[in-house]
C-alpha positions as CSV (number, residue, x, y, z in Angstrom):
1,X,0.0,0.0,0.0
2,X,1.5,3.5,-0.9
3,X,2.0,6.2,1.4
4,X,-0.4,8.3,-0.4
5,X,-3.1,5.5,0.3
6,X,-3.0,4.6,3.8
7,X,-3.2,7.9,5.0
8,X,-6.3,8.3,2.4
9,X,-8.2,5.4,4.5
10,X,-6.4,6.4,8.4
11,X,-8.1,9.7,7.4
12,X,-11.5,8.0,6.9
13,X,-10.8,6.0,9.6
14,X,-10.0,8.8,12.2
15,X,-13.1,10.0,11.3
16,X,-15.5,7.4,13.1
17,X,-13.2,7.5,16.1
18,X,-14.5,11.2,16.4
19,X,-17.9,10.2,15.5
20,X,-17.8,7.4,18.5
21,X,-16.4,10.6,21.2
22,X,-18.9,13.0,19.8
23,X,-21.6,9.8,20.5
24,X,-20.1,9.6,24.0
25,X,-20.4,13.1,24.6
26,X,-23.9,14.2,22.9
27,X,-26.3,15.5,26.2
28,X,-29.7,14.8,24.2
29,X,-30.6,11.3,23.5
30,X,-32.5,12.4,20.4
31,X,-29.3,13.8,18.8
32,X,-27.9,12.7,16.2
33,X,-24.2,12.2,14.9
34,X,-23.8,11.6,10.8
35,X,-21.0,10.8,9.5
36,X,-20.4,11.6,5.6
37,X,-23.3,13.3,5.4
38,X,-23.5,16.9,5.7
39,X,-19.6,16.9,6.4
40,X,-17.1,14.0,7.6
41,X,-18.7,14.4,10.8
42,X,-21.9,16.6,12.0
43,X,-24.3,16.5,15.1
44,X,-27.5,17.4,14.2
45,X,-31.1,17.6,16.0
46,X,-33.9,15.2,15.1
47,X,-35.4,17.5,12.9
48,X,-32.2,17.5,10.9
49,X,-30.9,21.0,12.1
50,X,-27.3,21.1,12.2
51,X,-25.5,21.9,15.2
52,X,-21.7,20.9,14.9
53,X,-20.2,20.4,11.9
54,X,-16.5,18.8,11.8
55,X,-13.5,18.8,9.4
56,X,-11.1,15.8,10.4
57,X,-8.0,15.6,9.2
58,X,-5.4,13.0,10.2
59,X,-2.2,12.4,9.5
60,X,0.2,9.2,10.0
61,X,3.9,11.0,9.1
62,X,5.6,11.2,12.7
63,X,6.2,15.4,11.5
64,X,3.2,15.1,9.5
65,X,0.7,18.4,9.6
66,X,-2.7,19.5,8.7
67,X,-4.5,22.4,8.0
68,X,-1.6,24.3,6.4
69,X,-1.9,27.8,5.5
70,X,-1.2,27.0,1.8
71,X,-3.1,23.5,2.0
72,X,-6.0,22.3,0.4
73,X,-7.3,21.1,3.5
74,X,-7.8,24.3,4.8
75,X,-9.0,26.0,1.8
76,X,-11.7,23.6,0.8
77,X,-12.9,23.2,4.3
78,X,-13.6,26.5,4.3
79,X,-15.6,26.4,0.8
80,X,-17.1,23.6,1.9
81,X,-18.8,25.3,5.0
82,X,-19.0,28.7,2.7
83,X,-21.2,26.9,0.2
84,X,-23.3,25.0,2.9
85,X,-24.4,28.4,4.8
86,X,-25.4,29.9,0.8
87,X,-27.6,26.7,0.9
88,X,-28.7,26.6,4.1
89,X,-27.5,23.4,5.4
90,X,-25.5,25.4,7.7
91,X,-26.9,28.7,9.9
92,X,-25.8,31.6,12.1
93,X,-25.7,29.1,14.9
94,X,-23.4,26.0,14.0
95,X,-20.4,25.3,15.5
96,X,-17.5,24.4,13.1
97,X,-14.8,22.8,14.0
98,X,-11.2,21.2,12.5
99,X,-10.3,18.6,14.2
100,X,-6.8,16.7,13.5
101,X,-4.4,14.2,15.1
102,X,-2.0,16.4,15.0
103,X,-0.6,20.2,16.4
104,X,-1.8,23.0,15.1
105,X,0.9,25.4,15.0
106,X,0.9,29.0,17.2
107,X,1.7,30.7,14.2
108,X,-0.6,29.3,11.4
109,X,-3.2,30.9,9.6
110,X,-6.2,28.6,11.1
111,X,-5.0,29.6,14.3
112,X,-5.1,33.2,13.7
113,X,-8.2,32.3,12.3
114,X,-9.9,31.7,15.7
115,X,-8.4,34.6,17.9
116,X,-7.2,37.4,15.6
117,X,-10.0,40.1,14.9
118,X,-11.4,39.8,11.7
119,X,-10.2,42.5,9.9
120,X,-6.8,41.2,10.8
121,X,-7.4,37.7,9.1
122,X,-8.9,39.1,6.2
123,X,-5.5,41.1,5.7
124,X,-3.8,38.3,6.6
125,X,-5.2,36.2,3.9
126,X,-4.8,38.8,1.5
127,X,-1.2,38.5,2.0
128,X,-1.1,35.0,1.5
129,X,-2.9,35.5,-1.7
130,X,-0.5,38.0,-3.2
131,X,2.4,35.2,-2.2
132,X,1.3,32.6,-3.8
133,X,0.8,34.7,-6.8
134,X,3.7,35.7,-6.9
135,X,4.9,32.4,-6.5
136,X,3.1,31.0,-9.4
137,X,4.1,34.1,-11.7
138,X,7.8,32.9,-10.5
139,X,7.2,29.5,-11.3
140,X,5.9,29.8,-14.5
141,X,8.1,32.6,-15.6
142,X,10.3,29.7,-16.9
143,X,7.7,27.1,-17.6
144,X,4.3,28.3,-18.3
145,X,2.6,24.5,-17.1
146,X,4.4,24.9,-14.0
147,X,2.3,25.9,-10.2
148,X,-0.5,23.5,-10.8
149,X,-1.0,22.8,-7.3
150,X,-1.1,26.7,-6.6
151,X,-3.6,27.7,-9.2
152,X,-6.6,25.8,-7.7
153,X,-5.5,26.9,-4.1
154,X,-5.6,30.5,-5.3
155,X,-8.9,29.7,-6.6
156,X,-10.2,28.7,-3.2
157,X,-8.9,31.9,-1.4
158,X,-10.2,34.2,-4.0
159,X,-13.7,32.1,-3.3
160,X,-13.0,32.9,0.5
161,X,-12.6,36.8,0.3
162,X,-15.5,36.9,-2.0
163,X,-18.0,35.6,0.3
164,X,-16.9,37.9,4.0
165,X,-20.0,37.5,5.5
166,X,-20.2,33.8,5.8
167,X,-16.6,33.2,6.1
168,X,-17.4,36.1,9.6
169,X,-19.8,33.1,10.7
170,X,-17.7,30.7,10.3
171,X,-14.9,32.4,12.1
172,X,-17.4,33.7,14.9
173,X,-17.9,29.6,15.5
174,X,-14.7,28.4,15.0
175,X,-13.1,25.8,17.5
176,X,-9.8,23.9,17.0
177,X,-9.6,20.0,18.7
178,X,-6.0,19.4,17.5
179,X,-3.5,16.4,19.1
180,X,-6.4,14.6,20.0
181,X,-6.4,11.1,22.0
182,X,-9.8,10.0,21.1
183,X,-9.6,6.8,23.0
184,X,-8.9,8.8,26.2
185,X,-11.8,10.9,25.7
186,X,-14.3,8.2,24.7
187,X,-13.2,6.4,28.2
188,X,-14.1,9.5,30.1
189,X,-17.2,10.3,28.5
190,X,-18.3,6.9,29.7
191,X,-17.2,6.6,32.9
192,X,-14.2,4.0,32.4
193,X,-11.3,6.0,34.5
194,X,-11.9,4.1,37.8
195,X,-9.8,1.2,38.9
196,X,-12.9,-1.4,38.4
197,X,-11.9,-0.9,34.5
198,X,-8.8,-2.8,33.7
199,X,-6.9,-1.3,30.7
200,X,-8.1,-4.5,28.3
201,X,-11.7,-4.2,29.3
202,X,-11.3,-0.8,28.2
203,X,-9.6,-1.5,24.9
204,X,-12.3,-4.3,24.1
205,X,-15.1,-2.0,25.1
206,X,-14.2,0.7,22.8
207,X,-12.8,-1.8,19.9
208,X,-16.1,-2.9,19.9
209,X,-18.1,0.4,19.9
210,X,-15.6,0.9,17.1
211,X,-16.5,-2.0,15.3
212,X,-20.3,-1.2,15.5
213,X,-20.4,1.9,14.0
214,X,-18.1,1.4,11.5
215,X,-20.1,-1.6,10.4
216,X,-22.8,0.1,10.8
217,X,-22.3,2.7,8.7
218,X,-21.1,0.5,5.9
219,X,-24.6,-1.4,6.2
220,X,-26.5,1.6,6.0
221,X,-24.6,3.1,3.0
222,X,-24.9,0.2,1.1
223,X,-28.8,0.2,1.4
224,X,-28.2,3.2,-1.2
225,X,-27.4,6.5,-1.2
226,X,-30.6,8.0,0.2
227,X,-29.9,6.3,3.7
228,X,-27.1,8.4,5.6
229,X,-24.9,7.0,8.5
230,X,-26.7,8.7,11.2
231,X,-26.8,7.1,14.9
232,X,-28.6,9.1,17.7
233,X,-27.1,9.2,21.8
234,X,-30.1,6.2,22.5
235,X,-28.6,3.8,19.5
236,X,-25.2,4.2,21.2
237,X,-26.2,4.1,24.6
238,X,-28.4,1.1,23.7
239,X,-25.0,-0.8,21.8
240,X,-22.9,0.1,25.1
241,X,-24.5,-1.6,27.5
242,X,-25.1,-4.5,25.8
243,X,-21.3,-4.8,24.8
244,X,-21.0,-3.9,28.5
245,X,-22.5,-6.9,29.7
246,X,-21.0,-9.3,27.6
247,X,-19.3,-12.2,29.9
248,X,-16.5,-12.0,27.8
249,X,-15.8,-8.4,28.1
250,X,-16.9,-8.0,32.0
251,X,-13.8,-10.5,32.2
252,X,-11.2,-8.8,30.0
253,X,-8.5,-8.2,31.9
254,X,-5.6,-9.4,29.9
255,X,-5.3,-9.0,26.2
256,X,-6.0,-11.7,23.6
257,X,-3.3,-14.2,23.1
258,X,-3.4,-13.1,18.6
259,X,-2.7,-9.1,20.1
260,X,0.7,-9.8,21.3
261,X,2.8,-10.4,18.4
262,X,5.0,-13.0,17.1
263,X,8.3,-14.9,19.0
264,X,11.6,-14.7,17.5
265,X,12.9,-18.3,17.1
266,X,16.0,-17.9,19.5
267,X,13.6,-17.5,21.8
268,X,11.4,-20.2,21.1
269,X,14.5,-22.6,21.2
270,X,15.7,-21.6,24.4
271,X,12.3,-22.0,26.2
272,X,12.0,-25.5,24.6
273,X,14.8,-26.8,27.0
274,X,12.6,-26.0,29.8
275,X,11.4,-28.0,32.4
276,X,7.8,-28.5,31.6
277,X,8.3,-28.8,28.1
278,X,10.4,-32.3,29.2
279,X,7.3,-33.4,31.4
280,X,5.0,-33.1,28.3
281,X,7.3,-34.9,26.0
282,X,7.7,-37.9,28.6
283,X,4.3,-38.3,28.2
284,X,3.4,-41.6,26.0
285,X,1.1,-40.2,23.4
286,X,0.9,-40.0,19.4
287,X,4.0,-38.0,18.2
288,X,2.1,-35.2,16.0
289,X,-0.3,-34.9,19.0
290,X,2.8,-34.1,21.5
291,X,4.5,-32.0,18.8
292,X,1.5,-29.8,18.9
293,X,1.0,-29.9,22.4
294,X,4.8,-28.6,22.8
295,X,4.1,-26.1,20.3
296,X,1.5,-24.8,22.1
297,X,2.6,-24.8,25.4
298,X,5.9,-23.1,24.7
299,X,3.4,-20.2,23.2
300,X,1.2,-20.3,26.4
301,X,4.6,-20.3,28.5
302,X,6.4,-17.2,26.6
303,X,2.9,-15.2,26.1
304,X,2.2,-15.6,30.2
305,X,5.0,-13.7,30.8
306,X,4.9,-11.0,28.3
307,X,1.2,-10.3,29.8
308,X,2.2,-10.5,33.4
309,X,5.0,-7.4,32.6
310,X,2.3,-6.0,30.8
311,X,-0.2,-6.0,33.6
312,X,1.8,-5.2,36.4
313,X,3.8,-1.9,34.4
314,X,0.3,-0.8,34.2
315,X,-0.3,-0.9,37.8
316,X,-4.1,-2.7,36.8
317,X,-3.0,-5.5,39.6
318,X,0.1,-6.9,41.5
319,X,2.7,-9.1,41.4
320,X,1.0,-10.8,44.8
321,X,-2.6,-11.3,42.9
322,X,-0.8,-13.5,40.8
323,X,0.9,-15.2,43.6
324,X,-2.3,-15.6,44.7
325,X,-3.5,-17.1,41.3
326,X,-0.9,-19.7,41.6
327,X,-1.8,-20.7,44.8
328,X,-5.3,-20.8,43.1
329,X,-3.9,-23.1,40.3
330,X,-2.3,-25.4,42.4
331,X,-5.0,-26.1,44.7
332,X,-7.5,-26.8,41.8
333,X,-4.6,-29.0,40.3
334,X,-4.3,-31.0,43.7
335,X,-8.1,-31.4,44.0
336,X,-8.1,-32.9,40.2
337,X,-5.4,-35.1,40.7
338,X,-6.6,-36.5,44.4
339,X,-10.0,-37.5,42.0
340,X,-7.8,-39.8,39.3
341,X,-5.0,-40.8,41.1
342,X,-7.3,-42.4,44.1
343,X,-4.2,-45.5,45.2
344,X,-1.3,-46.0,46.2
345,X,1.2,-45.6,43.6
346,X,3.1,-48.8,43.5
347,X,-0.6,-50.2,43.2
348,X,-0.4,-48.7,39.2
349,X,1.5,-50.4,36.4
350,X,3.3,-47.9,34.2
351,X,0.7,-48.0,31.4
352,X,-1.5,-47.2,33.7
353,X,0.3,-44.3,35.1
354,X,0.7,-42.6,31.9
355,X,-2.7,-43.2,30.8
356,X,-3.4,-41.1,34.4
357,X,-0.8,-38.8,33.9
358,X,-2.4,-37.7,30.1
359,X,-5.8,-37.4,32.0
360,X,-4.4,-35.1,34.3
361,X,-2.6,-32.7,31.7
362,X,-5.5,-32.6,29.3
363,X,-8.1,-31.8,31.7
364,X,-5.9,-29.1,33.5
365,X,-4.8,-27.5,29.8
366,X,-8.2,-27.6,28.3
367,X,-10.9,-28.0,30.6
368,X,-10.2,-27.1,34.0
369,X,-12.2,-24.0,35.4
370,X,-10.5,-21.3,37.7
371,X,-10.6,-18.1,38.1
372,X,-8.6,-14.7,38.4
373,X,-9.3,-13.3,41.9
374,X,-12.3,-15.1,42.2
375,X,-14.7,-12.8,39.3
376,X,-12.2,-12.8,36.4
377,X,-12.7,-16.1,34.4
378,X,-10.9,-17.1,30.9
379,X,-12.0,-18.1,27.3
380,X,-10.1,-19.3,24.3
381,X,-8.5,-16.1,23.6
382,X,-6.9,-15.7,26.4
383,X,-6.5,-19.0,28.4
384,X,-2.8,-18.4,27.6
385,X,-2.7,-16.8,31.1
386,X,-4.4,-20.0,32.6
387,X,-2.3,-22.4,31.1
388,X,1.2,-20.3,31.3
389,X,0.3,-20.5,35.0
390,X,0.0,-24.2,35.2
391,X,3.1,-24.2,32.8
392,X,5.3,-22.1,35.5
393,X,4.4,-24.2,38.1
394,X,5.3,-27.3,36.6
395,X,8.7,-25.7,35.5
396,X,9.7,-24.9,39.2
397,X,8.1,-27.9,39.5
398,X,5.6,-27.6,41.8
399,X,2.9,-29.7,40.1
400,X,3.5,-32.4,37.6
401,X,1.3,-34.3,34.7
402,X,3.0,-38.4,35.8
403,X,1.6,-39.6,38.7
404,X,5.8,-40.3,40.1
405,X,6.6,-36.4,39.0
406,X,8.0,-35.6,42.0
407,X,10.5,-38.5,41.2
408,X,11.3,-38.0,37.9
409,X,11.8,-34.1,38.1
410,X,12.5,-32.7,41.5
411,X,15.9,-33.8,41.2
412,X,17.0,-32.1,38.6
């Protein structure tokens, strides 16, 4: 994908995360938010009045800008808005506003814009007019095809001079959002800053808010071009407490298993001469089966760890709540094994020990239940933590999968 491409569709995609804040944020339940509509994004009342209208630009360069004085960004925004008061999509009362990713300069034209008095800015852009004429009279002094990009932007400030009295309205509504963090302000507007919200609960909460109206819209467009992508305060508030109930995400406290990247093959080696990777491959079972098995498990193993940094930088919980999730682990592995290993040991033959001793490891790795501090419970996405657990404590060892584990690996 070119440059040129991906920050086309970042653009379009920056735009529902501030259509999913301005959701968060709307007072009226009747409200509605439209996205690609009468702008990228507008609020508007039921009765299809508009009451904020918003410009989003985005930009993924790590110096990247937006809303240049020379750019066509800024330029067309303002035609945009120019044209839309004339026809009166727009009135006296709406708020406009640019929003962008990234810093609006001090010393730019949009900013001067929003707090210089208005004779001011129109001399200002005058200025800039008779610059980038001259610049294009420079230019194509040598080559008359030359300052293509310039002639339409002169186009679009001549448009702006001509029509003062709207651009006045505009500039009497104006408001800048610039170096936004969207995320942060969609967790506020719903109340997620307390400690009860772990920081993957959070994540999943608004990835899935994301997802809805994203899909949403595309649903909605696709019926044809007379349906807009319009949701109102109830439709969101309606979606987020569903998505706030789900089982799944009530329990998200550590991030799926597929978010956390790939492991380099030095490391996957060196944790292959572990401990509990040994007590899986002395298990009697079909080869491919055990392959897979150790394949897994040496995932499970390396992902537990990488979480448990994760978690405990963040400060969400503590090294002793997982101490105490061991201690969890172990007891629920004592009370397993006490239910299949129910004789004396020298009482079992060695077939029969192994059979016991692939009893024990499958149930504990697939279908054992326990949970994180008693409310927090896992699914297939991130049983890595669950299993990881088990995993350490048959590397110290403290548990084992063969009934004689003690024997066979507490001396080494």
């Amino acid at each position: 994908m070119s440059d040129s491409a991906s920050g086309s569709i970042s653009g379009f995609l920056f735009q529902f995360e501030k259509a999913l804040v301005l959701l968060a944020t709307l007072d009226n339940i009747t409200d509605v938010v439209s996205i690609e509509q009468v702008d990228d994004v507008a609020v508007q009342t039921d009765e299809d009045l508009v009451l904020v209208t918003i410009q989003s630009k985005h930009s993924i360069a790590p110096n990247g800008t937006t809303f240049e004085d020379t750019s066509k960004s800024l330029w067309r925004t303002l035609q945009i808005w120019i044209e839309k008061l004339e026809s009166g999509i727009f009135n006296d009362s709406t708020k406009f506003i640019c929003s962008t990713n990234k810093k609006i300069a001090d010393h730019s034209l949009l900013r001067r814009i929003l707090t210089g008095s208005f004779d001011e800015v129109i001399q200002d852009i005058k200025l800039l007019l008779d610059r980038q004429k001259a610049k294009l009279q420079s230019l194509q002094s040598s080559n008359e095809d030359a300052g293509k990009s310039i002639k339409p932007i002169i186009k679009l400030i001549e448009f702006v001079l001509s029509k003062e009295d709207k651009f006045r309205v505009i500039k009497e509504n104006l408001s800048i959002e610039d170096k936004e963090s969207l995320m942060e302000r969609f967790f506020i507007a719903t109340h997620m800053t307390t400690d009860n919200y772990s920081q993957a609960r959070k994540e999943f909460v608004y990835d899935a808010m994301y997802g809805w109206l994203l899909n949403g819209s595309k649903a909605k467009w696709l019926q044809g071009t007379k349906i807009g992508a319009t949701f109102t305060k109830k439709d969101f508030d309606s979606k987020l407490s569903i998505v706030n109930a789900n089982p799944a995400i009530v329990n998200a406290v550590f991030r799926k298993k597929d978010d956390l990247g790939t492991i380099d093959f030095k490391r996957l080696s060196e944790v292959k001469k572990e401990l509990f990777v040994a007590q899986i491959y002395d298990l009697n079972r079909k080869k491919s089966a055990k392959e897979r098995l150790i394949e897994n498990a040496v995932l499970d193993f390396i992902y537990h760890d990488i979480e448990m940094a994760h978690i405990v930088r963040g400060g969400d919980f503590t090294e002793p709540d997982f101490r105490a999730f061991q201690k969890a682990c172990m007891d629920r592995w004592q009370s397993y094994v006490d239910t299949v290993i129910i004789k004396e040991l020298e009482e079992y033959d060695d077939i029969e020990k192994n059979e016991m001793a692939i009893k024990i490891f499958d149930y504990i790795m697939h279908n054992i239940e326990v949970n994180f501090q008693e409310g927090f419970s896992f699914n297939s996405s991130n049983s890595y933590i669950r299993n990881g657990t088990f995993l350490k404590l048959s590397n110290i060892p403290e548990i084992g999968w063969h009934p004689d584990w003690e024997l066979k690996y507490k001396k080494l």
